[in-house]
N, C-alpha and C positions, 0 to 999 in steps of 0.2 A: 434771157430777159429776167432781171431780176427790179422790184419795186417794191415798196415797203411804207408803210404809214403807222402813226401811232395817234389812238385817241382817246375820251374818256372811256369807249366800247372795248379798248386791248389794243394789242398789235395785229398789225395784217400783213401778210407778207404775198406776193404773186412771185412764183419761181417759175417761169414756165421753161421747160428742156433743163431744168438744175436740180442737181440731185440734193435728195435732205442734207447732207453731207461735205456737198462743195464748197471751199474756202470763202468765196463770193459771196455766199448762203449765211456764214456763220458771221462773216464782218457785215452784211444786213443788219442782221438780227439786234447784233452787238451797236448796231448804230440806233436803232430802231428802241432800242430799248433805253440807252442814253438819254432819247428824247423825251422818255414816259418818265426815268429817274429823275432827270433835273427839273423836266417840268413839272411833277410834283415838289418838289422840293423847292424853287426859287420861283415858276412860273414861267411865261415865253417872252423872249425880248424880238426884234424880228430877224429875218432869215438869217442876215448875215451870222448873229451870234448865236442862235437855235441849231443852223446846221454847224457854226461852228466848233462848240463842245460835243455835238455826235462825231464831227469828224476829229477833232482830238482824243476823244477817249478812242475811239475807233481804231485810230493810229498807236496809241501806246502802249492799250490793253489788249490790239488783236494782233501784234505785228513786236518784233524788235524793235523796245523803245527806238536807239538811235536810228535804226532805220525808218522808223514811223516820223520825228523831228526830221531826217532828213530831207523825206518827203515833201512834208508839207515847207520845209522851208525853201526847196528846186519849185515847188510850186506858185510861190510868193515871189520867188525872183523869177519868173517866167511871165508871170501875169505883170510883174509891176516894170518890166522891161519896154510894154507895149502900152500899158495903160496909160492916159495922163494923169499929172499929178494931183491930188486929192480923189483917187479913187475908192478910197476909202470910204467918207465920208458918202459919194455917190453910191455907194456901198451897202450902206447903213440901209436906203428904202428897199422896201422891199419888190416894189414894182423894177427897180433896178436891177435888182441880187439875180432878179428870178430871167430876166430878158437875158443880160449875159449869160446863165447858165443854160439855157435854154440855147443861147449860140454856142455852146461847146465849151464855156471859157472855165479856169480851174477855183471858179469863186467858192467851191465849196472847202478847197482847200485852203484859200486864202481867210476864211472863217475860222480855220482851222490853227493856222500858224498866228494869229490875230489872237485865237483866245489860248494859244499858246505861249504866245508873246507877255500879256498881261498875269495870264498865273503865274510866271516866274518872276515877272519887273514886280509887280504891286500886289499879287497874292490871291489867293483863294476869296478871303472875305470880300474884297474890291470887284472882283468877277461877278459876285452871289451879289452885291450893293447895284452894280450897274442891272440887271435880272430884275432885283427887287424894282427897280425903280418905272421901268420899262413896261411894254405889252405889243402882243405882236406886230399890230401897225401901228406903231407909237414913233409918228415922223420927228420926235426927239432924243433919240438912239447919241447922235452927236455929241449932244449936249450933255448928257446925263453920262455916257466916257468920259467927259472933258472936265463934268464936275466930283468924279468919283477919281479920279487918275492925277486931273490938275493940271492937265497939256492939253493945249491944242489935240485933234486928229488930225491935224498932217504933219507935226512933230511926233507923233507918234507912227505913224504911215512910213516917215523915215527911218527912226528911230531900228524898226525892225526887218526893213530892207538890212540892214549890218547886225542884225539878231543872230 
């Protein structure tokens, strides 16, 4: 069992049966810490794109790039295989993010390939703009993409289905 949280108190990590040492343990940490870095620096937008840059940098910096992109993009076309269309957007709450993840589903990764997707179409500063603008339960997450990007989210939903 591994679980992790970060707050203004530090990080916390429960490893119970895991050694200091184990893989699992280190790409935590590395997630965990993500969360403390960007959110000092830009602040929290909600789940979707909060655990999305943990699980992107998670992916690139604890793993072989291509194989971290690859991941998360088998994850995005698995999810969006079964999902209906604008799941994204349904995405976006957080009351949402959390129920599917909670059923097993790979939303974490789909956060993931999402804030993947826009660092390389629209860029760094565009990512840190949507952040700025945002706050954890900010049920305008949609909007505040659509007006830093200039697309729709489910031209953009599609868009990265073929990413």
């Amino acid at each position: 069992m591994f679980y992790g949280t970060v707050n203004p108190a530090g990080l916390h990590l429960i490893t119970h049966g895991l050694a200091w040492d184990d893989p699992i343990v280190f790409q935590g940490v590395l997630h965990e810490v993500v969360h403390f870095w960007w959110a000092d620096q830009v602040g929290e937008a909600p789940s979707l794109l909060n655990e999305g840059v943990a699980v992107y940098f998670e992916h690139i910096l604890g793993t072989d790039a291509v194989k971290g992109y690859g991941t998360l993009k088998n994850l995005w076309q698995e999810y969006a295989c079964k999902a209906k269309p604008g799941f994204l957007r349904r995405l976006c709450r957080n009351d949402v993010f959390w129920t599917e993840e909670a059923a097993g589903e790979p939303v974490y990764g789909i956060g993931g390939q999402l804030v993947s997707f826009l660092l390389d179409t629209y860029g760094l500063p565009n990512v840190k703009r949507i952040f700025l603008r945002s706050y954890f339960d900010d049920p305008h997450l949609p909007k505040h993409i659509e007006d830093v990007i200039g697309e729709p989210l489910d031209s953009i939903e599609k868009k990265i289905a073929n990413f």
